[in-house]
C-alpha positions as a Markdown table, in Angstrom:
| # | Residue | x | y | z |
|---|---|---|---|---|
| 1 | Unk | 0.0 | 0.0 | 0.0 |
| 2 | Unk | 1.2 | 3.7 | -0.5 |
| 3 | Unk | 0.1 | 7.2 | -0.6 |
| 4 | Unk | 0.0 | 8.9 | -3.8 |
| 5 | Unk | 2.3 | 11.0 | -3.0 |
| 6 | Unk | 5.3 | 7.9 | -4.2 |
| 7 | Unk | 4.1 | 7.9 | -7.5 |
| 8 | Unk | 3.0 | 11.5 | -8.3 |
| 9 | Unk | 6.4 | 12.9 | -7.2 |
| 10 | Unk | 8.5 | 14.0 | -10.0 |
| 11 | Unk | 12.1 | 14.8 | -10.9 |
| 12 | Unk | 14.0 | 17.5 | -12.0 |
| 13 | Unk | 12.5 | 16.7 | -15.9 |
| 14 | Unk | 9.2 | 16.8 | -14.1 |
| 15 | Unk | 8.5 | 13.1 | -14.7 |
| 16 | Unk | 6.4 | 11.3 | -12.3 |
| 17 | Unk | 7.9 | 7.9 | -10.7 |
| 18 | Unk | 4.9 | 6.5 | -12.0 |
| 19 | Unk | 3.0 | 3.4 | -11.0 |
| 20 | Unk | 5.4 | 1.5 | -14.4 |
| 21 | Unk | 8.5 | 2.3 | -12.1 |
| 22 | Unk | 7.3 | 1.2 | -8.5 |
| 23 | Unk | 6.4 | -1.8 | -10.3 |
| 24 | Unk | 9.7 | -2.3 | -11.6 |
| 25 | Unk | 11.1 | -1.2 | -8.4 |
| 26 | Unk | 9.0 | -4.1 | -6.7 |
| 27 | Unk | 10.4 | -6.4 | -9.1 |
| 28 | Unk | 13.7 | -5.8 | -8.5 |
| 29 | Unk | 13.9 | -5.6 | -5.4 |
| 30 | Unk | 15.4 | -8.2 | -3.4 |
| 31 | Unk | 13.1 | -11.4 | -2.5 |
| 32 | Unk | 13.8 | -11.1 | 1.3 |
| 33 | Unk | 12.3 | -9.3 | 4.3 |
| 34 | Unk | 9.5 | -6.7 | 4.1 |
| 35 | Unk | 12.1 | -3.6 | 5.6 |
| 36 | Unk | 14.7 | -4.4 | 3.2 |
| 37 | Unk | 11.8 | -4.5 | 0.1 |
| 38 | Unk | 10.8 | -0.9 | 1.7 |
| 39 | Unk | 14.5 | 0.3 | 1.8 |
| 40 | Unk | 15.2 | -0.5 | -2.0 |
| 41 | Unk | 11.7 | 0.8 | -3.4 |
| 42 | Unk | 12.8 | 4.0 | -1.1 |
| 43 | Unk | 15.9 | 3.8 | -2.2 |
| 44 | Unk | 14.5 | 3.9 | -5.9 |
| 45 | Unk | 12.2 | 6.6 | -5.2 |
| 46 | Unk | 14.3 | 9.2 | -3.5 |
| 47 | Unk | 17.8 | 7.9 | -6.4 |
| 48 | Unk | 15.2 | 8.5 | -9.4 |
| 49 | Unk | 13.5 | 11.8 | -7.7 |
| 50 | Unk | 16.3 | 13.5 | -6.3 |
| 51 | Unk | 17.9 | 12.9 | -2.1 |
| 52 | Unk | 16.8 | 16.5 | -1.7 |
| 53 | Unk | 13.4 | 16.7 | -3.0 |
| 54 | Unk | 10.5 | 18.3 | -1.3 |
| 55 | Unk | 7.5 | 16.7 | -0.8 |
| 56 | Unk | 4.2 | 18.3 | -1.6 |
| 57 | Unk | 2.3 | 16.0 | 0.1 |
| 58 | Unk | 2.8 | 12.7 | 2.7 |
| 59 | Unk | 4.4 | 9.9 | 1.9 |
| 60 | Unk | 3.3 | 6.6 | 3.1 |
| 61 | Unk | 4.3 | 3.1 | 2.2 |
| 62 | Unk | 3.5 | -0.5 | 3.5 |
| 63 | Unk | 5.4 | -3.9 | 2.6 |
| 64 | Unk | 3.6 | -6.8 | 3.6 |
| 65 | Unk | 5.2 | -9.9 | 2.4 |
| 66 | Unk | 3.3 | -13.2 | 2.8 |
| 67 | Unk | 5.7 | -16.2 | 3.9 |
């Protein structure tokens, strides 16, 4: 689950992560607990969007991983 806020952020081209690169981002990530799933989406996010960008609005994300 997430807030809108992780795929309407943009960077500095003004492109949006986008729902195509969590996806990818949830793909790639590694297969192993839920906090280190959440630290390479975020990871992702704030590499792709910029480690100093400003967010407009609150960002919220859950991993659950089924085992």
């Amino acid at each position: 689950m997430y807030s809108d806020c992780l795929i309407e952020n943009t960077n500095q081209n003004k492109e949006q992560y986008s729902t195509e690169r969590l996806i990818e981002s949830f793909k790639n990530a590694p297969f192993t607990t839920s906090q280190e799933i959440l630290d390479y989406i975020l990871h992702d996010f704030y590499s792709f969007t910029g480690e100093k960008t400003l967010l407009g609005d609150d960002l919220t994300v859950i991993v659950l991983r089924k085992t």
